[in-house]
N, C-alpha and C positions, 0 to 999 in steps of 0.2 A: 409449421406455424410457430413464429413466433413470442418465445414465452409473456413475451412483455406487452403484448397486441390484447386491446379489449376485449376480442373475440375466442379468444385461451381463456383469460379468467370466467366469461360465461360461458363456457363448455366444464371447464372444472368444476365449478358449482351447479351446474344442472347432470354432471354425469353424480356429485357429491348427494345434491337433492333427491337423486333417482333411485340410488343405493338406500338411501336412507328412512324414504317411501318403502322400498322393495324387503328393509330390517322389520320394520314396524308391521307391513301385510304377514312377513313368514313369521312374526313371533305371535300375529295374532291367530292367524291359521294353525298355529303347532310344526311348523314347518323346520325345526332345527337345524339342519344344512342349509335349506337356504340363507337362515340368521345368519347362520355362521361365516359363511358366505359372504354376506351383504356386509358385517361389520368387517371382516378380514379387507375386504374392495374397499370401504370408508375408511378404515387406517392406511391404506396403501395409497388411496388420492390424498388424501392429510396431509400425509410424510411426503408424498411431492408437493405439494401446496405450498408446504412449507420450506423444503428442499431450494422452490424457486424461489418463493418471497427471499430465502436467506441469500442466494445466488446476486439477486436484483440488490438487494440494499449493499454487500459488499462490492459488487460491481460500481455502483453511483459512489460508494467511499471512496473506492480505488479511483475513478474520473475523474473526482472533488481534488484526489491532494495523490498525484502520481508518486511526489518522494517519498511520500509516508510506506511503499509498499514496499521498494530494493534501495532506498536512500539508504535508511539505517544499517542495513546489512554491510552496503558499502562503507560507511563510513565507519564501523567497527574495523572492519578488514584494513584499513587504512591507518586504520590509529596504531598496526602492530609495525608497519613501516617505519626502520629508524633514522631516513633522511624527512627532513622540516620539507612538507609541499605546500606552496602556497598562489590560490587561485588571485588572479588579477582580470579583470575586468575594465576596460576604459571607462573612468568617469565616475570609478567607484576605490574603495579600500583595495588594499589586498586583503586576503582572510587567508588565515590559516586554515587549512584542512586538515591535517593528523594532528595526534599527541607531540609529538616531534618538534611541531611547528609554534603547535601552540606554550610547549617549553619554551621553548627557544624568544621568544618573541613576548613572553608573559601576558597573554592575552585567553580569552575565551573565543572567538569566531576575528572580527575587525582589528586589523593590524593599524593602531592610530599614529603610534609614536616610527618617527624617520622614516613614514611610507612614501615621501618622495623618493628618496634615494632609493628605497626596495622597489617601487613601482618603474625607477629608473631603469634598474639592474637589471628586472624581471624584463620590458620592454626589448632590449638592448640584447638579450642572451642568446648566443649561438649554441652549436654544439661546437663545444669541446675548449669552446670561453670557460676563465678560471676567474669571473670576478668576487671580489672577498671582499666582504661589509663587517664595517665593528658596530655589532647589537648588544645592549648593555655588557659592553665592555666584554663581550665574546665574539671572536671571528666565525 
């Protein structure tokens, strides 16, 4: 059964209710193991209750915003990379992606200044092409 199905959360709170019925007869009874019982089984559905609630709300996080979960990871690991990478996209900037690049280019994310000719060069690159660009007055 599907934790996320109507029919789960009304069984968790009727197996929840049932226990909880079953604390309140054995405490009235004198029943002390059963108590004990019955509250040990009502903390034990709680703590999955809530196990799944916490399960379901980071799952709809992680759906909501994918890079938010291994973006940043990646993009630390990148910024220790000491060549300049920079993503190009048709119809867009290029943006630097590491430390490197973003030296290099003096920017925070969008490359504004001379991105024709970077978007050129980017476009244009083979392997094993040696083209050299002067960015502020650095090659």
């Amino acid at each position: 059964m599907d934790s996320r199905s109507p029919a789960y959360h009304m069984l968790m709170a009727a197996a929840l209710a049932s226990m909880a019925v079953f604390a309140y007869d054995s405490a009235v009874k004198g029943l002390w193991a059963g108590l004990t019982f019955a509250l040990l089984a009502c903390t034990v559905l709680l703590a999955v209750i809530g196990a799944v609630q916490r399960r379901g709300t980071l799952a709809a996080t992680s759906a909501a915003n994918p890079a938010a979960e291994g973006g940043k990871d990646l993009r630390v690991l990148l910024d220790h990379v000491p060549i300049p990478l920079v993503r190009h996209v048709d119809g867009h900037h290029p943006e630097a992606i590491n430390r490197a690049a973003r030296n290099l280019f003096r920017t925070d994310d969008v490359i504004v200044s001379d991105s024709g000719k970077l978007a050129g060069a980017i476009a244009e690159a083979t392997r094993g092409s040696g083209t050299t660009l002067s960015v502020f007055d650095r090659q």
